[in-house]
GUFI-399407 format. One line per 2 residues: number of its first residue (from 1); their letters; for each residue x, y, z of N, C-alpha, C. Coordinates in nm, 4 decimals. Layout:
NUM> A> X,Y,Z,X,Y,Z,X,Y,Z ~ ...
END
This chain:
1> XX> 3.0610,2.8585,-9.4471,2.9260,2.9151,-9.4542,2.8318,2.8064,-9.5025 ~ 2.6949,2.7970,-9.4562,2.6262,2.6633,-9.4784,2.5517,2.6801,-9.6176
3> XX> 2.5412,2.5888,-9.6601,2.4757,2.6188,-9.7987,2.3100,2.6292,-9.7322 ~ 2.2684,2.7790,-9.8218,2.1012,2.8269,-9.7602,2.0291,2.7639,-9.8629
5> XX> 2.0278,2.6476,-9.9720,1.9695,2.5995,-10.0460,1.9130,2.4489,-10.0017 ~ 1.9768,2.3926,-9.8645,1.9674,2.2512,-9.8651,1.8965,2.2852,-9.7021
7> XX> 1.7978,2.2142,-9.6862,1.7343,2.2116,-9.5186,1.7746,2.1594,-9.4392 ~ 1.8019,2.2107,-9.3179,1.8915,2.1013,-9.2033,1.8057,1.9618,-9.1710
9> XX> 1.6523,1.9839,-9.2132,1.5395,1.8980,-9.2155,1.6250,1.7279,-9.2510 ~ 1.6420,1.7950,-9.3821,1.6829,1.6869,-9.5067,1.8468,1.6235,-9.5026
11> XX> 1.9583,1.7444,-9.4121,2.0696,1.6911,-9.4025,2.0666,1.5720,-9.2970 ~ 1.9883,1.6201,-9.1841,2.0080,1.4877,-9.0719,1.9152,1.3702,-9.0924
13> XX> 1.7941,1.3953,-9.2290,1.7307,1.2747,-9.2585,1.8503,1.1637,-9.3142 ~ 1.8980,1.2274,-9.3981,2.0207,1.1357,-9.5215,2.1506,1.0859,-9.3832
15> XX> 2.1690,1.1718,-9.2994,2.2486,1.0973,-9.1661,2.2020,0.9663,-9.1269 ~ 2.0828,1.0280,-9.1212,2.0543,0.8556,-9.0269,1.9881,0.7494,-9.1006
17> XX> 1.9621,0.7608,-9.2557,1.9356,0.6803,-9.3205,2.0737,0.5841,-9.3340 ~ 1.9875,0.4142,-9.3212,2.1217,0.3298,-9.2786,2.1691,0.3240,-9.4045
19> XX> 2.3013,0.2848,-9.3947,2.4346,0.2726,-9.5777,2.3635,0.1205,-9.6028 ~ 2.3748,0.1026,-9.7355,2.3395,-0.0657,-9.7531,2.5145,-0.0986,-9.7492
21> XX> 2.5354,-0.2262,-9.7552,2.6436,-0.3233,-9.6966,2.6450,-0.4220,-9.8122 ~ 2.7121,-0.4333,-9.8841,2.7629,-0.4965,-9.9714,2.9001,-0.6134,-9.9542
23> XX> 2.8573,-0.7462,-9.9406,2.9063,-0.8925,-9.8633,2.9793,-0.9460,-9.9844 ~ 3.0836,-0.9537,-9.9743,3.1455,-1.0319,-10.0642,3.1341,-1.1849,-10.0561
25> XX> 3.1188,-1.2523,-10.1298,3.1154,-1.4404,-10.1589,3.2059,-1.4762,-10.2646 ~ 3.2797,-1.5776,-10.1397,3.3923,-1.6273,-10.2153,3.3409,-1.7750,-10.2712
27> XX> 3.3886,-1.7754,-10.3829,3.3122,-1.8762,-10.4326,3.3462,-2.0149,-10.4030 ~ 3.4823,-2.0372,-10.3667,3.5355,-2.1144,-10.3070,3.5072,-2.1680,-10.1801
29> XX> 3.4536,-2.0793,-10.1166,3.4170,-2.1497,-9.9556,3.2805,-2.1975,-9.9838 ~ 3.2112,-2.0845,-10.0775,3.0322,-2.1387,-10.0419,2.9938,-2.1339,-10.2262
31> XX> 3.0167,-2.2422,-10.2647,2.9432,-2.1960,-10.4730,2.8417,-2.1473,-10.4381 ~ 2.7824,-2.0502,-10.5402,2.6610,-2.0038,-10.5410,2.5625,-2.0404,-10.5745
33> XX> 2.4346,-2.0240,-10.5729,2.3348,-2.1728,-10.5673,2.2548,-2.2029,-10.7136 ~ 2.2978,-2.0825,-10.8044,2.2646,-2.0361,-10.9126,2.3551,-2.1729,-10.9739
35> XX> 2.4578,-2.2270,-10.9097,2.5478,-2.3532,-10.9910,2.4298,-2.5319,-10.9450 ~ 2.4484,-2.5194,-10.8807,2.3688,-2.6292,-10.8685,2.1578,-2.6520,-10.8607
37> XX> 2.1433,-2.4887,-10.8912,1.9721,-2.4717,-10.8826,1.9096,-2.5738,-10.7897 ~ 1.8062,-2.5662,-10.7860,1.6920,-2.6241,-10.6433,1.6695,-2.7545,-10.6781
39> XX> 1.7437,-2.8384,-10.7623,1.7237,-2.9709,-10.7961,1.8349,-3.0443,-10.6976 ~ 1.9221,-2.9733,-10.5738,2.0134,-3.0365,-10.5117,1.9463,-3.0833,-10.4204
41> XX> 1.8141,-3.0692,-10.3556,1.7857,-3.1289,-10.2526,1.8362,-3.2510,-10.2505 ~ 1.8907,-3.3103,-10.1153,1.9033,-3.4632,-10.1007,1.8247,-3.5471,-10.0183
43> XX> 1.6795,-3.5034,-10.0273,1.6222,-3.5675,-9.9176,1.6144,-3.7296,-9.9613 ~ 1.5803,-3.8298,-9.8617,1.6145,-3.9816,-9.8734,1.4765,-4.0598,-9.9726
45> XX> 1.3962,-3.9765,-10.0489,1.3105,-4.0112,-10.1171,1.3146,-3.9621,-10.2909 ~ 1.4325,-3.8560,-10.2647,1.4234,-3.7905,-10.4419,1.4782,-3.8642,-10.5395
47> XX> 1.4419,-3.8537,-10.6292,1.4319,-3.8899,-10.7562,1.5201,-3.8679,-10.9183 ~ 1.5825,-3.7414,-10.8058,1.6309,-3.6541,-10.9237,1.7465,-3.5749,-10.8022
49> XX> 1.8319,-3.5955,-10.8403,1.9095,-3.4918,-10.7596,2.0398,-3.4226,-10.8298 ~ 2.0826,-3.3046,-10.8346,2.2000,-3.2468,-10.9332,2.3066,-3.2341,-10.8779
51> XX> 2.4156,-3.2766,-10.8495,2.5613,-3.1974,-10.7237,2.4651,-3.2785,-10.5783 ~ 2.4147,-3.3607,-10.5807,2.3633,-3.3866,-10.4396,2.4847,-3.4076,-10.2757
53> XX> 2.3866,-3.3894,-10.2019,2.4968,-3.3481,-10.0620,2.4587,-3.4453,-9.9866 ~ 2.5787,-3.5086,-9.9322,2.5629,-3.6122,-9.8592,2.5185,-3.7682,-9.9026
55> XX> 2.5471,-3.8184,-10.0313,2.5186,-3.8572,-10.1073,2.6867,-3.9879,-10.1489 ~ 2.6938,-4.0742,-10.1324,2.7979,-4.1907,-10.1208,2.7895,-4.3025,-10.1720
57> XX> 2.8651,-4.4040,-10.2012,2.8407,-4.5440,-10.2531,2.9752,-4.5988,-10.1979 ~ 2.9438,-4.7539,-10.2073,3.0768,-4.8106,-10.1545,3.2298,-4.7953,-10.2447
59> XX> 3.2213,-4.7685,-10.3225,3.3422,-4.7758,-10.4618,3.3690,-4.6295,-10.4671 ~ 3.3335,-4.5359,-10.4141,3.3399,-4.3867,-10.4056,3.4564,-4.3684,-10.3690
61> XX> 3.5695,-4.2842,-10.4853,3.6902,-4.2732,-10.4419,3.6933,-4.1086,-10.3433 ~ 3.8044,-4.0854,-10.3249,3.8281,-4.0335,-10.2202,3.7663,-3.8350,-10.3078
63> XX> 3.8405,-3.8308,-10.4404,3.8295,-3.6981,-10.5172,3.6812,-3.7457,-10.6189 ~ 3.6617,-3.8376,-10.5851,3.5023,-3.8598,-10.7282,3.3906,-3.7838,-10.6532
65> XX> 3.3331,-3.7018,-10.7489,3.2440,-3.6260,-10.6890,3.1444,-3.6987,-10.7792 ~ 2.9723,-3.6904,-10.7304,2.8136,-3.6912,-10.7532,2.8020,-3.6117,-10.8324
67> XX> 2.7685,-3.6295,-10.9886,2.7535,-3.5134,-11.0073,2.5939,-3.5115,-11.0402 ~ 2.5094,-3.6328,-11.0656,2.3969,-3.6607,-11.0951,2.3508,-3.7834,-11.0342
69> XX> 2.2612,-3.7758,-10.9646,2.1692,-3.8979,-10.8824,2.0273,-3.9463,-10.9636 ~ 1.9884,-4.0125,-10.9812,1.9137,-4.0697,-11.0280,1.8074,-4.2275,-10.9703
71> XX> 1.6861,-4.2220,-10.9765,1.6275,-4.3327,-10.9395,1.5072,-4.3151,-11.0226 ~ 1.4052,-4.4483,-11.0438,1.2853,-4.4080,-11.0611,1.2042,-4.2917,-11.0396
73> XX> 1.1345,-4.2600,-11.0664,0.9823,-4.1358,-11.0510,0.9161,-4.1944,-10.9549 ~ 0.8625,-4.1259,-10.8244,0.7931,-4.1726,-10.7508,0.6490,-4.2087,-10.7596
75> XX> 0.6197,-4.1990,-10.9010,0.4737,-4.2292,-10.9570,0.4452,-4.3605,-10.9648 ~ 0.5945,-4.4289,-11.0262,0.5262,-4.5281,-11.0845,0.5187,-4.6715,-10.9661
77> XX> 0.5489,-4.6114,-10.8159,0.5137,-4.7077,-10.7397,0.3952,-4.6785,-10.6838 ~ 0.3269,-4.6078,-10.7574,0.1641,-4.5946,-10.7088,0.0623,-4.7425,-10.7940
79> XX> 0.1258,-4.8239,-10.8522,0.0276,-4.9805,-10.8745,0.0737,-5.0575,-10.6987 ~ 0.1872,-5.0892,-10.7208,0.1909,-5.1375,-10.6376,0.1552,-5.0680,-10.4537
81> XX> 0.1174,-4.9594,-10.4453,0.0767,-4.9000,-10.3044,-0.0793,-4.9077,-10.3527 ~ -0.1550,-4.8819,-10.4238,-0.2541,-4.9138,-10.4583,-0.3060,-5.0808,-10.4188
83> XX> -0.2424,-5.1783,-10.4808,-0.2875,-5.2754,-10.4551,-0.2416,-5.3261,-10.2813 ~ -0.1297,-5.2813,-10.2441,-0.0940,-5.2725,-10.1061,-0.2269,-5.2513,-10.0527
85> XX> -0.2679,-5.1308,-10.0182,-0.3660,-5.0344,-9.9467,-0.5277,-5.1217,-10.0008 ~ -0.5250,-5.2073,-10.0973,-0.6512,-5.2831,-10.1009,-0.6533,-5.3705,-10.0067
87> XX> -0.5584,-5.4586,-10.0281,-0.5279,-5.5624,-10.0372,-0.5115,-5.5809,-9.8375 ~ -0.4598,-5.4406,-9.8270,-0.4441,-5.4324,-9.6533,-0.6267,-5.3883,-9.5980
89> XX> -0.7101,-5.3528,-9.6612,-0.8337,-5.3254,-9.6335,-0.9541,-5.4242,-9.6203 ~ -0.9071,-5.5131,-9.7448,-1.0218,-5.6462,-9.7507,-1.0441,-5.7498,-9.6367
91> XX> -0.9463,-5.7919,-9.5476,-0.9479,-5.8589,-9.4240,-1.0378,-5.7519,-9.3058 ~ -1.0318,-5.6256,-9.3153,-1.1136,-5.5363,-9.1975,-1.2563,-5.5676,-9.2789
93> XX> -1.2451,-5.5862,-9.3802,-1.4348,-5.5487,-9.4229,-1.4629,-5.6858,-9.4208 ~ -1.4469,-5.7970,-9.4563,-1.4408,-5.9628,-9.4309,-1.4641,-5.9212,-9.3157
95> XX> -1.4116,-5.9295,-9.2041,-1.4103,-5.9621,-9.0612,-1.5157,-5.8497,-9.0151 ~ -1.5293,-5.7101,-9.0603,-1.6971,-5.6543,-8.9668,-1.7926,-5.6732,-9.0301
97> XX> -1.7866,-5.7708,-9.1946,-1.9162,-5.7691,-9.2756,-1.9518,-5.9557,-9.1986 ~ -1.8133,-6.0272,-9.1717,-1.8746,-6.1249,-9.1363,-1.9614,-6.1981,-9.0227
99> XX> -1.8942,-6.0427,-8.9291,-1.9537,-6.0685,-8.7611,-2.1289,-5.9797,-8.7458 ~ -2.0960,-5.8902,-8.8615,-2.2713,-5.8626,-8.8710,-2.3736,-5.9084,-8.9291
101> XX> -2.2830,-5.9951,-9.0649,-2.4385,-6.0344,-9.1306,-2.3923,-6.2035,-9.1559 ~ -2.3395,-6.2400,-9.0995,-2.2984,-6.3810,-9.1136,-2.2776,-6.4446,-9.1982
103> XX> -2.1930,-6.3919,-9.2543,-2.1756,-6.4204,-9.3626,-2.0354,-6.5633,-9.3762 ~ -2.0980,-6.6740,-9.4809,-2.0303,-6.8370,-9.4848,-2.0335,-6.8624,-9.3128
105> XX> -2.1592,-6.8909,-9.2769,-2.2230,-6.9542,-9.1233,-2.1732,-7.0644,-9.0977 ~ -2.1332,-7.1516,-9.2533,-2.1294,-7.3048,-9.2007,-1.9294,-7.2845,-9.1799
107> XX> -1.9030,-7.2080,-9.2096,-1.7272,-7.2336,-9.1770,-1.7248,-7.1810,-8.9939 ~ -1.6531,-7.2545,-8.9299,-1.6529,-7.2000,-8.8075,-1.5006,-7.1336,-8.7733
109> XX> -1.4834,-7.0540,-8.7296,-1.3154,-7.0225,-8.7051,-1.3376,-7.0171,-8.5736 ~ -1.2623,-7.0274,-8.4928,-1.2150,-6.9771,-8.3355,-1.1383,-6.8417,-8.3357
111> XX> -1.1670,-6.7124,-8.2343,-1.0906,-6.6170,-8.2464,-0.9486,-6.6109,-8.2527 ~ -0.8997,-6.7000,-8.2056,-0.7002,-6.7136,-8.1798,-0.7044,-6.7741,-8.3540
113> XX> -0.7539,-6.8517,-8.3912,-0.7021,-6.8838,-8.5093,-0.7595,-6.7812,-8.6153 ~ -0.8421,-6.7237,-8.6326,-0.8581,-6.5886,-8.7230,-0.7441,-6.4909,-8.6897
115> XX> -0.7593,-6.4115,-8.5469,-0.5820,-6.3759,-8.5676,-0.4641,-6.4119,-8.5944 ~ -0.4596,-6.5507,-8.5973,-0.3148,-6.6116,-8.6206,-0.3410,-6.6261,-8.7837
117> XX> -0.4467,-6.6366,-8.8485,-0.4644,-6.5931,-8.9995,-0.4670,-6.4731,-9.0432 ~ -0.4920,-6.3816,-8.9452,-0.4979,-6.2155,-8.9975,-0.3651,-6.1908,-8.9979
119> XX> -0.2679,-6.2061,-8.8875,-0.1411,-6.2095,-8.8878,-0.0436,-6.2609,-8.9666 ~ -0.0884,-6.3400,-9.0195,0.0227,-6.4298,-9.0889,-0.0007,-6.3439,-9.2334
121> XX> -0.1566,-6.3140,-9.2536,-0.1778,-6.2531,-9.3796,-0.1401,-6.1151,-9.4297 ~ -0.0928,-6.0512,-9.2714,-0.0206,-5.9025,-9.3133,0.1085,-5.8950,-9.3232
123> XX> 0.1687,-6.0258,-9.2395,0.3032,-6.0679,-9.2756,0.3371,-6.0812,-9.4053 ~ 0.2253,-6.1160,-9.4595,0.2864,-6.1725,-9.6562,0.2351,-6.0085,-9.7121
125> XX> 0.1509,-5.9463,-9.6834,0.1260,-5.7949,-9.7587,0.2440,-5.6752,-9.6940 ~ 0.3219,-5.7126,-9.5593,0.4115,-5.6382,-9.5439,0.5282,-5.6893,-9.6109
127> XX> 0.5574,-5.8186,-9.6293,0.7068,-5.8507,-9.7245,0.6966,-5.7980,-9.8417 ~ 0.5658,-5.7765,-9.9067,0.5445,-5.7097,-10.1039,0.5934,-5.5822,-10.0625
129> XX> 0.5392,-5.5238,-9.9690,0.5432,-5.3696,-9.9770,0.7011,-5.3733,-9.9409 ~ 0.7524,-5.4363,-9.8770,0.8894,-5.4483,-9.8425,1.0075,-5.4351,-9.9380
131> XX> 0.9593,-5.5604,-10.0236,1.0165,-5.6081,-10.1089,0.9973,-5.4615,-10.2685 ~ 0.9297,-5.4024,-10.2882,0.8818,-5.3534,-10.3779,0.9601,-5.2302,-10.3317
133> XX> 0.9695,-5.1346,-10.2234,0.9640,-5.0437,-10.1769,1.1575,-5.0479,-10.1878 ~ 1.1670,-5.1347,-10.1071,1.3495,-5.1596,-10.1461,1.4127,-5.1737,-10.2987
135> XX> 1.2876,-5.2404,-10.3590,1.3725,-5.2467,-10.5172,1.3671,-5.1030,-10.5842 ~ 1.3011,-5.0267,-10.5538,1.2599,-4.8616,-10.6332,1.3749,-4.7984,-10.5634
137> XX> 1.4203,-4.8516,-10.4223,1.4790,-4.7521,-10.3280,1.6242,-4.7152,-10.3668 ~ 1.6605,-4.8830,-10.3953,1.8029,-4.9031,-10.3969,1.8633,-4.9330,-10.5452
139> XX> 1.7688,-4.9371,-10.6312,1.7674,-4.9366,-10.8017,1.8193,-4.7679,-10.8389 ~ 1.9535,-4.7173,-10.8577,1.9990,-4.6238,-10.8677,2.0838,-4.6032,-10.9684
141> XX> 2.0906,-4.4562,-11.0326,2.1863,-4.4812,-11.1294,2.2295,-4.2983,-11.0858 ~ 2.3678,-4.3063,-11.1314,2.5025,-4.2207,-11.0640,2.5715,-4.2047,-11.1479
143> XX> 2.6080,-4.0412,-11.2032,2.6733,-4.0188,-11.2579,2.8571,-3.9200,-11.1710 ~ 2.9353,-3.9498,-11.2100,2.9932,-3.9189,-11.1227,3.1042,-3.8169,-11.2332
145> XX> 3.1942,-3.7331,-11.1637,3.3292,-3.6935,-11.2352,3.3705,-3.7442,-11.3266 ~ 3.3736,-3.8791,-11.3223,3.5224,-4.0157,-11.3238,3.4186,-4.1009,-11.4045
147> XX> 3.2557,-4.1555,-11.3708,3.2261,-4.2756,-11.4382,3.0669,-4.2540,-11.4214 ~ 3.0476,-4.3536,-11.4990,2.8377,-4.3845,-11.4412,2.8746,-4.5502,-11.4073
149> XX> 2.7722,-4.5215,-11.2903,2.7518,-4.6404,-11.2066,2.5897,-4.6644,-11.2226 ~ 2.5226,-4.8077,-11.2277,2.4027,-4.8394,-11.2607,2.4071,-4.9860,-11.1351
151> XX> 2.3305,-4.9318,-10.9960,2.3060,-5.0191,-10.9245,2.1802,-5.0539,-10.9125 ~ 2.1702,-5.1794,-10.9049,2.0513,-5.3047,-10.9428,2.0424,-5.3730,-10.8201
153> XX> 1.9161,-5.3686,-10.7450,1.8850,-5.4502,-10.6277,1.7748,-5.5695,-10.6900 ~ 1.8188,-5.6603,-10.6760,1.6562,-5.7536,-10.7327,1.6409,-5.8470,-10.6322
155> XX> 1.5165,-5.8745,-10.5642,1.4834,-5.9673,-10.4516,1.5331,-5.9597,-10.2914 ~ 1.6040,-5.8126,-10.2996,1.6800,-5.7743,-10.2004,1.8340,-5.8932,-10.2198
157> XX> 1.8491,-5.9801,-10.2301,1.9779,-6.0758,-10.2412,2.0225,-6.0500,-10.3259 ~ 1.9933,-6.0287,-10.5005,2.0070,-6.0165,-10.5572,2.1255,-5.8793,-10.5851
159> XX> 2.2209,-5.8514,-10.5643,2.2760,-5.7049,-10.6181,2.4102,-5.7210,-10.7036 ~ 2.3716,-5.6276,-10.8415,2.4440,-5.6119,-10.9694,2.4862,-5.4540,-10.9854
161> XX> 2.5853,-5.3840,-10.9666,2.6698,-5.3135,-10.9998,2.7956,-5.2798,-11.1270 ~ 2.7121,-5.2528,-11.2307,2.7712,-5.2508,-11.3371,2.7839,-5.1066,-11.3622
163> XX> 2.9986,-5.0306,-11.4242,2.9779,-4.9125,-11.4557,3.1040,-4.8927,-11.5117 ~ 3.0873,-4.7837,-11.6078,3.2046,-4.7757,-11.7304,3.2655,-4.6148,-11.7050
165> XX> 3.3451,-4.5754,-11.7477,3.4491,-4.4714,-11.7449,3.3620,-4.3677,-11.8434 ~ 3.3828,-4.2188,-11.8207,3.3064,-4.1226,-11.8807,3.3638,-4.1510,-12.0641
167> XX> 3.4890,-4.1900,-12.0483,3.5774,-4.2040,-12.1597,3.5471,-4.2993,-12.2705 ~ 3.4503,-4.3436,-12.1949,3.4148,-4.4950,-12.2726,3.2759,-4.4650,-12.3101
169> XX> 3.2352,-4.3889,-12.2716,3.0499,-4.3734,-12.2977,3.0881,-4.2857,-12.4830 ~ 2.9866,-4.3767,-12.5683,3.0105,-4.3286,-12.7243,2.8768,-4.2315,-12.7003
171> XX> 2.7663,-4.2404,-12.6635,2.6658,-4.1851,-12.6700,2.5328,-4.1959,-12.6082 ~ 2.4584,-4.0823,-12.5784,2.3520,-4.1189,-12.4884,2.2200,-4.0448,-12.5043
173> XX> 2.1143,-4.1223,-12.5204,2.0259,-4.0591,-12.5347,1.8948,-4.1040,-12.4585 ~ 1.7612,-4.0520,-12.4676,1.6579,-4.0274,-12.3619,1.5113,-4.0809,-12.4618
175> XX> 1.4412,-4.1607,-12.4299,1.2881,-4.1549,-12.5043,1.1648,-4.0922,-12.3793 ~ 1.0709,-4.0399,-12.3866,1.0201,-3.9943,-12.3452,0.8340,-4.0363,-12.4259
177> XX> 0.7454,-4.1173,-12.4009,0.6500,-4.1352,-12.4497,0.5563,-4.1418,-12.4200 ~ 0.4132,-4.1347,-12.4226,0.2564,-4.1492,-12.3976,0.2891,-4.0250,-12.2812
179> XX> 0.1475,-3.9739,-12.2816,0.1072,-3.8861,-12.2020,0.1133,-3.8383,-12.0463 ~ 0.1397,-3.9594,-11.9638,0.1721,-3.9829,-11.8567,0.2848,-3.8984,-11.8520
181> XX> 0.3654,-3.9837,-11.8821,0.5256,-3.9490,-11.8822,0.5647,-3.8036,-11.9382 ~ 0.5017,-3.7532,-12.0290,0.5214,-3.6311,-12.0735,0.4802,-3.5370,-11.9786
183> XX> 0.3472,-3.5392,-11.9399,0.2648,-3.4713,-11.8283,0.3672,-3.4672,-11.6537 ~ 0.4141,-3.5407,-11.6590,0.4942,-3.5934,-11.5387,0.6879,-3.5689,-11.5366
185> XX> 0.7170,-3.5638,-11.7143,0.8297,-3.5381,-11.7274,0.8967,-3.6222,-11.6399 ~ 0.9398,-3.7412,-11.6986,0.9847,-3.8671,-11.6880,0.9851,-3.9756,-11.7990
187> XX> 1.1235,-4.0112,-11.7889,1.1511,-4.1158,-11.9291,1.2525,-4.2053,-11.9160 ~ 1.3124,-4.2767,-11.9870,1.4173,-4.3460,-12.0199,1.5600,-4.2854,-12.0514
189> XX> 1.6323,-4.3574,-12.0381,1.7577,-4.2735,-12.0458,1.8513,-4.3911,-12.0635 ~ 1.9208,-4.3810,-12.2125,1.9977,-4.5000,-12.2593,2.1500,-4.5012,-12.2639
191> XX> 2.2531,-4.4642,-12.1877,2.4048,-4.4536,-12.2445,2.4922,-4.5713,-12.3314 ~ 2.5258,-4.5711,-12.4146,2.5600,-4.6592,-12.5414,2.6846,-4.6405,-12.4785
193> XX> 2.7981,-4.7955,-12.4606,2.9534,-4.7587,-12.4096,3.0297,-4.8522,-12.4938 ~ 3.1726,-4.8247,-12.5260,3.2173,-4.8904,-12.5664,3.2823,-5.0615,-12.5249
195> XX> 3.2077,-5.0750,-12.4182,3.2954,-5.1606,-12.3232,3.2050,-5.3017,-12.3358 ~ 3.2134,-5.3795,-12.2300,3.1871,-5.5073,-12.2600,3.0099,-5.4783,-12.2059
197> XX> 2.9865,-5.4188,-12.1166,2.8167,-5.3683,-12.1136,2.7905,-5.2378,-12.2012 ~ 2.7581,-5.2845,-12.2734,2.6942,-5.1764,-12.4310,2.6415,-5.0900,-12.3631
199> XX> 2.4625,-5.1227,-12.3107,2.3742,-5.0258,-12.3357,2.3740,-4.9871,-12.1385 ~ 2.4228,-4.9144,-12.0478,2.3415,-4.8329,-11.9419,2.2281,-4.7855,-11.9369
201> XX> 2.0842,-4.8629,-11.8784,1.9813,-4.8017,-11.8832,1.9195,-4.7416,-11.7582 ~ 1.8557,-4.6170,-11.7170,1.7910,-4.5378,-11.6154,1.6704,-4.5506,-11.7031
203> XX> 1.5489,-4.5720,-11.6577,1.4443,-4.6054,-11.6533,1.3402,-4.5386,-11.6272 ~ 1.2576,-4.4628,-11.6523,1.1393,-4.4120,-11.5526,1.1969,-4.2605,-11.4462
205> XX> 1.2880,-4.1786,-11.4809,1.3985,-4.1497,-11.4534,1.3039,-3.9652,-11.4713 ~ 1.2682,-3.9134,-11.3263,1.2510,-3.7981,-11.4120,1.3608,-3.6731,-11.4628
207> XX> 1.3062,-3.5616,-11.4840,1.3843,-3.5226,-11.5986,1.4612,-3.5437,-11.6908 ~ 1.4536,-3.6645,-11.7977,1.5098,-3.7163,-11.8430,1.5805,-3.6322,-11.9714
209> XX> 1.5397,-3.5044,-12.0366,1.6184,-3.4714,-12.0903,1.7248,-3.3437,-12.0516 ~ 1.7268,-3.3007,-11.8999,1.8109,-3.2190,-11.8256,1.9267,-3.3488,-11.7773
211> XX> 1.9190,-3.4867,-11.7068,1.9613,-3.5587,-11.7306,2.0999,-3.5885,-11.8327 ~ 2.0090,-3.5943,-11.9332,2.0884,-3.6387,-12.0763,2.1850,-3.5465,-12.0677
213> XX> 2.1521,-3.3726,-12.0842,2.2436,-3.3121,-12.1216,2.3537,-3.2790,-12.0061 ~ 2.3181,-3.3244,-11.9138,2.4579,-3.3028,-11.7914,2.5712,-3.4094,-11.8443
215> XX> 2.4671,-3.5082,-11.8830,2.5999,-3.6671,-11.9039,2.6941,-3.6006,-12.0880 ~ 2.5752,-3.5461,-12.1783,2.6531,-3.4909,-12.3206,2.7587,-3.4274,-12.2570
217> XX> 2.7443,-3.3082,-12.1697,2.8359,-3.2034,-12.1488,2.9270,-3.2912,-12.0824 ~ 2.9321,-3.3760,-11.9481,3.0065,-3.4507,-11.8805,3.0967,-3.5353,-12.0213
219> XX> 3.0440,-3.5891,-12.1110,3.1081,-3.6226,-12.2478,3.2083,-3.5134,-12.3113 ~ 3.1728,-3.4283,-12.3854,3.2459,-3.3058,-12.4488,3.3381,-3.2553,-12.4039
221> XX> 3.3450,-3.2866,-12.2520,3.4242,-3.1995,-12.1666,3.5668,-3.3471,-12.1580 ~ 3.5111,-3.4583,-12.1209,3.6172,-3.5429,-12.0941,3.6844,-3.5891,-12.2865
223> XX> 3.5721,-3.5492,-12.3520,3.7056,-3.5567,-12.4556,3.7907,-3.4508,-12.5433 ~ 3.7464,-3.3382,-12.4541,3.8317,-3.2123,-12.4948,3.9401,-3.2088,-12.3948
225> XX> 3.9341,-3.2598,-12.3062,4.0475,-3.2878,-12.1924,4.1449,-3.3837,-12.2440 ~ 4.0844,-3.4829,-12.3415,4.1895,-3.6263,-12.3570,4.2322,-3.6059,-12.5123
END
């Protein structure tokens, strides 16, 4: 007998209202993103990266995982793009201030040799930007499972790869100073080791005290293990 309290209105509404679906995640195939938060991006310009993906060095063993990427702040190559971007402007205003108001009449140039001087002169403002742009690029510091690695590009020829065992790091800490840097959240970052290179320095490094505390915990953890 049908119950005369409930409307057939309301029974075939609750029918065809859809069930929600409840997805299980195994944590094993996919971690959840709540472990590595929105600081994993790996795009080829960041600064800061946490668990980064796709992310390698030549000495990278087969089980060493990334666990922290690190480079300069992309701020502080704003002197040098600044003086770039002048410095690439002053030859266009020379050359339409000199063909309108004649300006130094008694020097004569020929057109082939003003371009072969304009040319030669962006050749030397494209090697700075070159040169500058590669040292921020490839100046990296890496914290890994297993060790911190501190790679040093200087002059492009120049490359120094110095890095000590998590086991060996006594202590590490971060300065953070003047207003810039606070406003911008970016600092220094010092690891003290017991080994024959003392001090590991990251530089200009943002988040420098989220940083710090991945490498403490990366500490605590390898000497509660040993």
């Amino acid at each position: 007998m049908p119950d005369i309290f409930i409307s057939t209105h309301k029974k075939k509404v609750e029918e065809n209202k859809p069930k929600l679906q409840v997805k299980k995640i195994d944590p094993h195939v996919n971690p959840p993103s709540y472990i590595v938060s929105d600081d994993n991006h790996s795009h080829m310009l960041a600064s800061f990266c946490q668990n980064p993906q796709g992310f390698t060095f030549q000495t990278q063993k087969r089980d060493e995982t990334i666990l922290l990427f690190l480079r300069r702040h992309f701020i502080t190559n704003l002197p040098w793009i600044f003086i770039s971007i002048t410095l690439g402007v002053i030859p266009i205003i020379l050359i339409a201030a000199s063909s309108r108001f004649q300006i130094l009449p008694f020097i004569q140039i020929s057109l082939q040799l003003t371009i072969v001087l304009t040319l030669f002169y962006y050749l030397i403002l494209f090697s700075y930007v070159f040169i500058n742009f590669i040292t921020w690029f490839y100046n990296v510091f890496l914290v890994t499972n297993e060790r911190v690695v501190d790679i040093d590009y200087s002059h492009i020829v120049v490359h120094n790869v110095a890095e000590t065992k998590v086991g060996q790091i006594e202590d590490v800490n971060y300065t953070q100073a003047g207003f810039i840097r606070s406003l911008l959240n970016f600092g220094d970052i010092f690891v003290q080791t017991a080994g024959t290179e003392m001090i590991f320095e990251a530089l200009a490094v943002p988040k420098p005290r989220e940083a710090t505390k991945i490498i403490a915990d990366l500490i605590a953890k390898e000497s509660h293990a040993s």
